[in-house]
C-alpha positions in Angstrom: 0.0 0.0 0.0 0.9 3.5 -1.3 1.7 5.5 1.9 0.8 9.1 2.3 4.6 10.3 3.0 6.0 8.0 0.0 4.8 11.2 -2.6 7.5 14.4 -3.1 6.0 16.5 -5.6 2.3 17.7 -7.1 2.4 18.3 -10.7 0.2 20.8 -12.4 0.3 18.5 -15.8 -1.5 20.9 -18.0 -4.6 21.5 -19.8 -6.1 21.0 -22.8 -9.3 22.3 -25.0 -11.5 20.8 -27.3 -12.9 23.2 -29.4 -15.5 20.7 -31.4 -16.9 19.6 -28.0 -15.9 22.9 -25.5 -14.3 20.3 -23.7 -11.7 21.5 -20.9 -9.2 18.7 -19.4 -7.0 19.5 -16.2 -4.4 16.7 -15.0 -2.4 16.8 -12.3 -0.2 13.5 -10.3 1.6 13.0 -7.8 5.6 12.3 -8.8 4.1 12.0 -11.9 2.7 8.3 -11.0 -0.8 8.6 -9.5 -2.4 10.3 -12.0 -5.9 12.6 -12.4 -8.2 14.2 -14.9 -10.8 16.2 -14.9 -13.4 17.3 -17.3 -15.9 20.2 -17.7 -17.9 20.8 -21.1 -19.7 23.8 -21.8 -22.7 24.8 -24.3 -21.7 25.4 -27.8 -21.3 28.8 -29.3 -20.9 30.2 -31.9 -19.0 33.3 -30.9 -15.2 33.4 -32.7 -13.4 32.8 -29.0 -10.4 35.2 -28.0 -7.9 32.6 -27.6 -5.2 33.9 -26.2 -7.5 35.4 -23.4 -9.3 31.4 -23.0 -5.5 30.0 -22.5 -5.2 32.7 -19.5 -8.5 31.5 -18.0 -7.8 27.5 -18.4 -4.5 28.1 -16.9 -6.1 30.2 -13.8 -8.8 26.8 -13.8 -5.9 24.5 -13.9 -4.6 26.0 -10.3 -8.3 26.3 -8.5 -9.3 22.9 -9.7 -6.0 21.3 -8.5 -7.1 21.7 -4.7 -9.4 18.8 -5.3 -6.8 16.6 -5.9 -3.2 17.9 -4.2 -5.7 17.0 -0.8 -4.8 13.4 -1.2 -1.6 13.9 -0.3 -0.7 17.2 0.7 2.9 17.5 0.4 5.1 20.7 0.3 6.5 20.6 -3.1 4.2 21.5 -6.4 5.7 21.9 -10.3 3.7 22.9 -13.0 4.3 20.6 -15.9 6.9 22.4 -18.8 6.7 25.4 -17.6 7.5 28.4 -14.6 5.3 29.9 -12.3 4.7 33.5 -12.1 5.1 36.1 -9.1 1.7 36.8 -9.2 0.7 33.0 -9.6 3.2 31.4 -6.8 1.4 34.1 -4.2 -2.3 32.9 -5.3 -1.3 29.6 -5.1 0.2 30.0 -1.6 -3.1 31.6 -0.6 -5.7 29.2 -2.1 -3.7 26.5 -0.9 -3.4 27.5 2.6 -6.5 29.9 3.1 -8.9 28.2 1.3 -8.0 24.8 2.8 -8.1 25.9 5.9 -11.0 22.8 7.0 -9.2 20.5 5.4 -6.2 21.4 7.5 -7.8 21.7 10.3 -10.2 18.3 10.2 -7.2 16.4 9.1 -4.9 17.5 12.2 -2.6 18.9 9.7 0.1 21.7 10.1 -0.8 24.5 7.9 3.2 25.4 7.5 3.9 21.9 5.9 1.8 22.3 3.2 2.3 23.7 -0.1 4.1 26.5 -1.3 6.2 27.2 -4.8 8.0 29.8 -5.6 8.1 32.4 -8.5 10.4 31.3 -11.5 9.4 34.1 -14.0 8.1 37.8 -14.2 4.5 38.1 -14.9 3.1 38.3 -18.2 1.2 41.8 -18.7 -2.5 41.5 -19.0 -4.4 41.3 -22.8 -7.0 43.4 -24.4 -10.2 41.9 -24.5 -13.5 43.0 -26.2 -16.2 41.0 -24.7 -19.4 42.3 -23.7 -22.4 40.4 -21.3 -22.8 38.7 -18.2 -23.2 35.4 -16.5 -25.1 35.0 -13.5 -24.0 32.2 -11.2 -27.1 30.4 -10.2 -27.8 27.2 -7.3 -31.4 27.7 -6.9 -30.7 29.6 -3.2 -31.3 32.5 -1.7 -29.0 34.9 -2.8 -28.5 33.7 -6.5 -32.2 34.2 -7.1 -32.3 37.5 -5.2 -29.8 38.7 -7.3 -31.7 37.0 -10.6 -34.9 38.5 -9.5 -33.1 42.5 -9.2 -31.4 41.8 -12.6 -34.9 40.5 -14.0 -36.5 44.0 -12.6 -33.7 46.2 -14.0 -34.1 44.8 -17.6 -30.4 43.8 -17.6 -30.2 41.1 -20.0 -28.1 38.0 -18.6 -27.2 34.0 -19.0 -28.1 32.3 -16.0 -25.4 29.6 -15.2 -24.9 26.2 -13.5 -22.5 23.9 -12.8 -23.4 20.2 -12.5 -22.6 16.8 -12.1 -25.4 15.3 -13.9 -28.1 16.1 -16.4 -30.5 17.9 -14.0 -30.4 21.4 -12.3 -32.8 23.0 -9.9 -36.6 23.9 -11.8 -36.4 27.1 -10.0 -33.5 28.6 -12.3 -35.4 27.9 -15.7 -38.0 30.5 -14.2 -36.4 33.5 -13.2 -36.0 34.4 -17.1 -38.4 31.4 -18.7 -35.6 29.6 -20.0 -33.4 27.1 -19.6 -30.1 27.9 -17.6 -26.3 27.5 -19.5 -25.2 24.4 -17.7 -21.4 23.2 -17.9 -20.9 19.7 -17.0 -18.2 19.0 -14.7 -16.7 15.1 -14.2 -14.6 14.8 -11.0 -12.3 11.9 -11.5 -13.6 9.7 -9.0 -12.2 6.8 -10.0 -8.7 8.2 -9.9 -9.9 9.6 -6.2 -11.1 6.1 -5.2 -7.9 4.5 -6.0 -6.0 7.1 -4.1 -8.3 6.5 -1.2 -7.4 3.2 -0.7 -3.7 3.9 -0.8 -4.6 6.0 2.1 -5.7 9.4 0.7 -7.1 12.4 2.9 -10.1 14.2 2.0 -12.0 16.9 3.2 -13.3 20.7 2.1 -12.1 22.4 -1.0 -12.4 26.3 -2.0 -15.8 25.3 -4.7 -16.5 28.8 -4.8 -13.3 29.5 -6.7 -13.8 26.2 -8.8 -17.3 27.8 -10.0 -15.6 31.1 -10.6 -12.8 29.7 -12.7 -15.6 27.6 -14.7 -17.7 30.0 -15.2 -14.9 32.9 -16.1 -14.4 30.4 -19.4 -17.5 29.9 -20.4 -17.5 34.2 -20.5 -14.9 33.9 -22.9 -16.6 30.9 -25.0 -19.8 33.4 -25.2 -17.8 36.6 -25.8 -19.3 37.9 -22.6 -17.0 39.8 -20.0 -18.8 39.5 -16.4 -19.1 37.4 -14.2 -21.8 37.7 -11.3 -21.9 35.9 -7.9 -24.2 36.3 -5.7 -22.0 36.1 -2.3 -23.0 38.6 0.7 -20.7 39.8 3.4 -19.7 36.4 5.1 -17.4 33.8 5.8 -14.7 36.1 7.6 -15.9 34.8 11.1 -13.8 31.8 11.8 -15.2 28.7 12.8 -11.6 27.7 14.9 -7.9 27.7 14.5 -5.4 25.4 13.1 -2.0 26.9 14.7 -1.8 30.5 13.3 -4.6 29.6 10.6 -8.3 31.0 10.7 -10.2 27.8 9.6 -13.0 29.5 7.5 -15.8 26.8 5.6 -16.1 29.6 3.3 -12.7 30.9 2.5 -13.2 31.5 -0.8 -16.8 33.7 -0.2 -14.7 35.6 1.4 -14.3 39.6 0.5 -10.2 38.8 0.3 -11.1 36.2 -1.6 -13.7 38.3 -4.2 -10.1 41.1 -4.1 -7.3 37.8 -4.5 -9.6 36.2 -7.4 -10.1 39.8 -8.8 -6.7 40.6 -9.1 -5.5 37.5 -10.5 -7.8 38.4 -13.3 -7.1 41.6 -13.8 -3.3 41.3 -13.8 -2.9 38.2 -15.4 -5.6 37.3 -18.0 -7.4 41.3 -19.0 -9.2 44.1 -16.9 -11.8 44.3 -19.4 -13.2 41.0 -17.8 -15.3 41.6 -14.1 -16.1 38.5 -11.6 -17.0 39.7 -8.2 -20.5 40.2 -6.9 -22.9 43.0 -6.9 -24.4 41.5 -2.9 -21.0 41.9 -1.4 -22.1 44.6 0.4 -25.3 43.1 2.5 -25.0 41.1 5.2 -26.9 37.8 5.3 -29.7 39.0 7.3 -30.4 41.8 4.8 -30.4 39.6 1.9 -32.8 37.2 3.9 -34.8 40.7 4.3 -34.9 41.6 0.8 -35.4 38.1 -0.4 -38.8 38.5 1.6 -39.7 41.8 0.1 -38.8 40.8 -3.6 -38.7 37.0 -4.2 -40.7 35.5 -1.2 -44.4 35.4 -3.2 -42.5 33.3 -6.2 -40.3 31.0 -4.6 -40.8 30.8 -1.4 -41.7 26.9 -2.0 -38.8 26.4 -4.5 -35.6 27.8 -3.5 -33.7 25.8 -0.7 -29.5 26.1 0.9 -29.8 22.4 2.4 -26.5 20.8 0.8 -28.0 17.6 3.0 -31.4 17.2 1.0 -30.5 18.3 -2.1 -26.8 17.7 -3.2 -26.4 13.4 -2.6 -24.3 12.1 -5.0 -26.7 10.1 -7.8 -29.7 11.6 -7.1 -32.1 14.2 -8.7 -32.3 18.2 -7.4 -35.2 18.9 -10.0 -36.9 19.7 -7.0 -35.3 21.7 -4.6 -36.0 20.9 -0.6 -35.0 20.7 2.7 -34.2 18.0 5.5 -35.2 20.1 8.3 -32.3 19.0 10.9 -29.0 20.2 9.4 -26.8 23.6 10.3 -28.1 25.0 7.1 -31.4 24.5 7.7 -31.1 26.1 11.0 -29.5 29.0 10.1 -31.7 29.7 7.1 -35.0 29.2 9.4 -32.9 32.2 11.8 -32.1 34.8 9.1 -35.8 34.5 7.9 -37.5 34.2 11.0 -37.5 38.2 11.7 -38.8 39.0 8.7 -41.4 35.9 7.4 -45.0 35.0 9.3 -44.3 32.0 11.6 -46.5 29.6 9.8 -45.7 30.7 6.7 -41.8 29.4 7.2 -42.5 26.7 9.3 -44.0 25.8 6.0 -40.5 24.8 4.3 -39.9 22.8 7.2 -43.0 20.3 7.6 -44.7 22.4 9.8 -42.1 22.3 12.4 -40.5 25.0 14.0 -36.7 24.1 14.0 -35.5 26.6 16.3 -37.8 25.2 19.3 -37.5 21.6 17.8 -37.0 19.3 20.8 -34.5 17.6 17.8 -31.2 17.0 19.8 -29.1 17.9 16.6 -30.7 20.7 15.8 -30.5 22.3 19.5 -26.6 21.7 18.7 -27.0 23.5 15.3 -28.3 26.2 17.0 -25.9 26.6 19.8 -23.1 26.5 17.5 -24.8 29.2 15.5 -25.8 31.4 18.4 -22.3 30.7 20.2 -24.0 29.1 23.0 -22.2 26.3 25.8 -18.8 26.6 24.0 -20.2 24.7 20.8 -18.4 25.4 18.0 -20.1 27.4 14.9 -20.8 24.3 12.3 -18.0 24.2 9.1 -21.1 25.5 6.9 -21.7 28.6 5.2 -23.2 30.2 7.4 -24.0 33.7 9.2 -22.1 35.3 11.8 -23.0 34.3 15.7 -23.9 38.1 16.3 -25.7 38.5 13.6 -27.8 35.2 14.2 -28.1 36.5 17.5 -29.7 39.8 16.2 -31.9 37.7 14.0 -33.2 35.6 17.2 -34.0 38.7 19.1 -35.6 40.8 16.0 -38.4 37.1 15.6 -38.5 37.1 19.5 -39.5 41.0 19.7 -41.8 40.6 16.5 -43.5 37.0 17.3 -42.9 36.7 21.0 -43.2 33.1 22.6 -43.3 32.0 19.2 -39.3 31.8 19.3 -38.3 32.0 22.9 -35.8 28.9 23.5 -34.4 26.3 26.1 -31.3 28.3 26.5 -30.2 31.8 26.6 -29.7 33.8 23.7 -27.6 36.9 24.2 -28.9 39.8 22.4 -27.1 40.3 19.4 -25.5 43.8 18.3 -25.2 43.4 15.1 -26.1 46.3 12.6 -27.4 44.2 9.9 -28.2 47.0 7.2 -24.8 48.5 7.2 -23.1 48.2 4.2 -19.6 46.7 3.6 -16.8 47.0 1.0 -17.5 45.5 -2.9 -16.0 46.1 -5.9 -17.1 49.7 -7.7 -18.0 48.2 -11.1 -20.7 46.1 -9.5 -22.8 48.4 -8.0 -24.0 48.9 -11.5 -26.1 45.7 -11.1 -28.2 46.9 -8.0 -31.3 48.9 -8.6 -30.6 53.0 -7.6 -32.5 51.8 -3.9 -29.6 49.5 -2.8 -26.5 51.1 -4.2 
């Protein structure tokens, strides 16, 4: 048996692009041995790509992607396959592969100073002109993503909704914000590859998918001759969950506003600042975008939209129909953002009829203490709100529905100012309606 110490190196093997099928390959391996590939194909088109600028943006996927695979055996030393690595590209890779595998690290007992890091071989190559106009909207049939739809929709900006999947389906509720079908890209993990390294005793764990979808979703921009690319990502994942040594371990790392400036930069530096990815919610908090998810997308998908990874995201089966399992961390802390703001029956709705946050359900009481910083349990590795500001959303149901919400245990009042606005990037302002800039 392959042991987890008997690997030196990580190769970054390269990349390659069909244009017939607008099929992307990544490989990587370990000492050039244990090897992986992965796959994503996107929609035809029939715009004439800028190819230059597509080589900048498989090369930028090549690096995100490779965290799903340099987990197996996380060793210290990386080489990218023929070629050097950039200033620029050694410092994002010694982020991303640090920062934004901060669980992985953490779950796996792991010293965050033994793992990766390369260092720059060559200058950076100046960024290229690019003249691409129209925008992507990332889209998983949650909260946010259809928020942001449903203020695009009422702006008349004109926009591709996008998802990334695993299998032939996606979530109904995407097809309706504009009454078509989404642009799906078809990603194919190499799980075989990944099953053979886990019984030579591979690790696994969390990997930054944000930054995978980004990376995706910034080539099929280029394929389509469009130039932004819109999350829909509110102020979160800066509270950390614990620490590993000197290292924040953050679930969301790469939701992160650093993250939105480290991804932004890398773009605009290294592949063309005619091209935007960031998102136009940075700026609200989670409880404000539960708030204005009530005032402008409650009455049309209220029963559609769901955040439960647990109910709607197991391997093999169908998420045509979005829903909700009603015990997990993400469950419980969407039931807190919208309980201020949504009549009591009308969420315990999503939920069976049952109200989670006085559920006498042992792991949901645990969800919640974790969530509201409660007994010393720790805030679940989910995305998730911060514990002051789920605080401030107990006390704003408990002051607006009384005993309706009044719990077991005691809730400190939260002081979080959940309408003030944080930092985003200026150029995506534009997508907000006058009323929210």
């Amino acid at each position: 048996m392959t042991q987890k110490s008997a690997y030196t190196t990580f190769y970054f093997e390269g990349y390659t692009f069909d244009r017939a099928t607008r099929t992307a390959t990544f490989s990587y391996s370990f000492d050039g041995e244990l090897r992986f590939s992965e796959t994503i194909t996107f929609e035809l088109s029939e715009v004439l790509v800028d190819e230059d600028v597509l080589e900048r943006c498989l090369e930028l996927a090549l690096i995100v992607v490779g965290t799903s695979y340099y987990k197996c055996f996380p060793v210290q030393c990386a080489e990218y396959r023929g070629k050097q690595f950039s200033r620029t590209q050694a410092e994002f890779i010694n982020y991303v592969y640090r920062d934004g595998l901060s669980q992985f690290i953490f779950e796996n007992h792991l010293d965050p100073d033994a793992l990766l890091h390369v260092d720059a071989s060559s200058e950076d190559a100046g960024p290229l002109q690019y003249d691409g106009e129209g925008v992507l909207s990332l889209q998983s049939g949650g909260k946010d993503s259809l928020l942001l739809g449903q203020l695009l929709n009422g702006q008349g900006i004109n926009y591709a909704s996008w998802y990334m999947t695993s299998s032939e389906t996606y979530p109904k509720v995407i097809a309706r914000l504009r009454g078509i079908e989404p642009r799906l890209a078809h990603r194919s993990i190499d799980r075989a590859a990944l099953a053979c390294a886990t019984d030579d005793g591979a690790l696994n764990g969390h990997v930054p998918i944000t930054y995978i979808a980004l990376a995706y979703a910034l080539i099929d921009v280029v394929i389509h001759g469009e130039n932004t690319v819109l999350a829909a990502i509110g102020a979160e994942g800066d509270e950390p969950h614990a620490m590993a040594g000197n290292l924040p371990v953050k679930h969301q790392w790469s939701k992160t506003w650093e993250a939105e400036v480290l991804f932004s930069k890398y773009v605009t530096s290294l592949i063309s600042p005619d091209l935007h990815v960031g998102s136009p919610l940075r700026s609200f908090s989670e409880l404000r975008i539960a708030e204005l998810f009530q005032e402008n997308c409650w009455d049309q998908y209220a029963h559609e939209f769901s955040s439960c990874n647990r109910a709607n995201y197991i391997q093999g089966e169908s998420n045509t129909n979005l829903k909700w399992c009603g015990v997990c961390p993400k469950c419980a802390n969407t039931f807190l953002l919208f309980a201020p703001f949504v009549e009591p029956q009308e969420l315990r709705s999503l939920f069976g009829g049952v109200n989670l946050l006085t559920s006498s359900n042992s792991e949901l009481t645990q969800s919640f203490k974790g969530l509201l910083g409660i007994d010393g349990v720790m805030k679940p590795l989910e995305c998730v709100g911060e514990i002051e500001e789920l605080r401030t959303a107990c006390s704003m149901a408990v002051s607006r529905y009384g005993s309706e919400y009044v719990v077991s245990f005691d809730v400190p009042a939260g002081q979080f100012e959940y309408c003030a606005k944080g930092p985003s990037q200026d150029w995506a302002h534009n997508y907000l309606p006058p009323r929210l800039r």
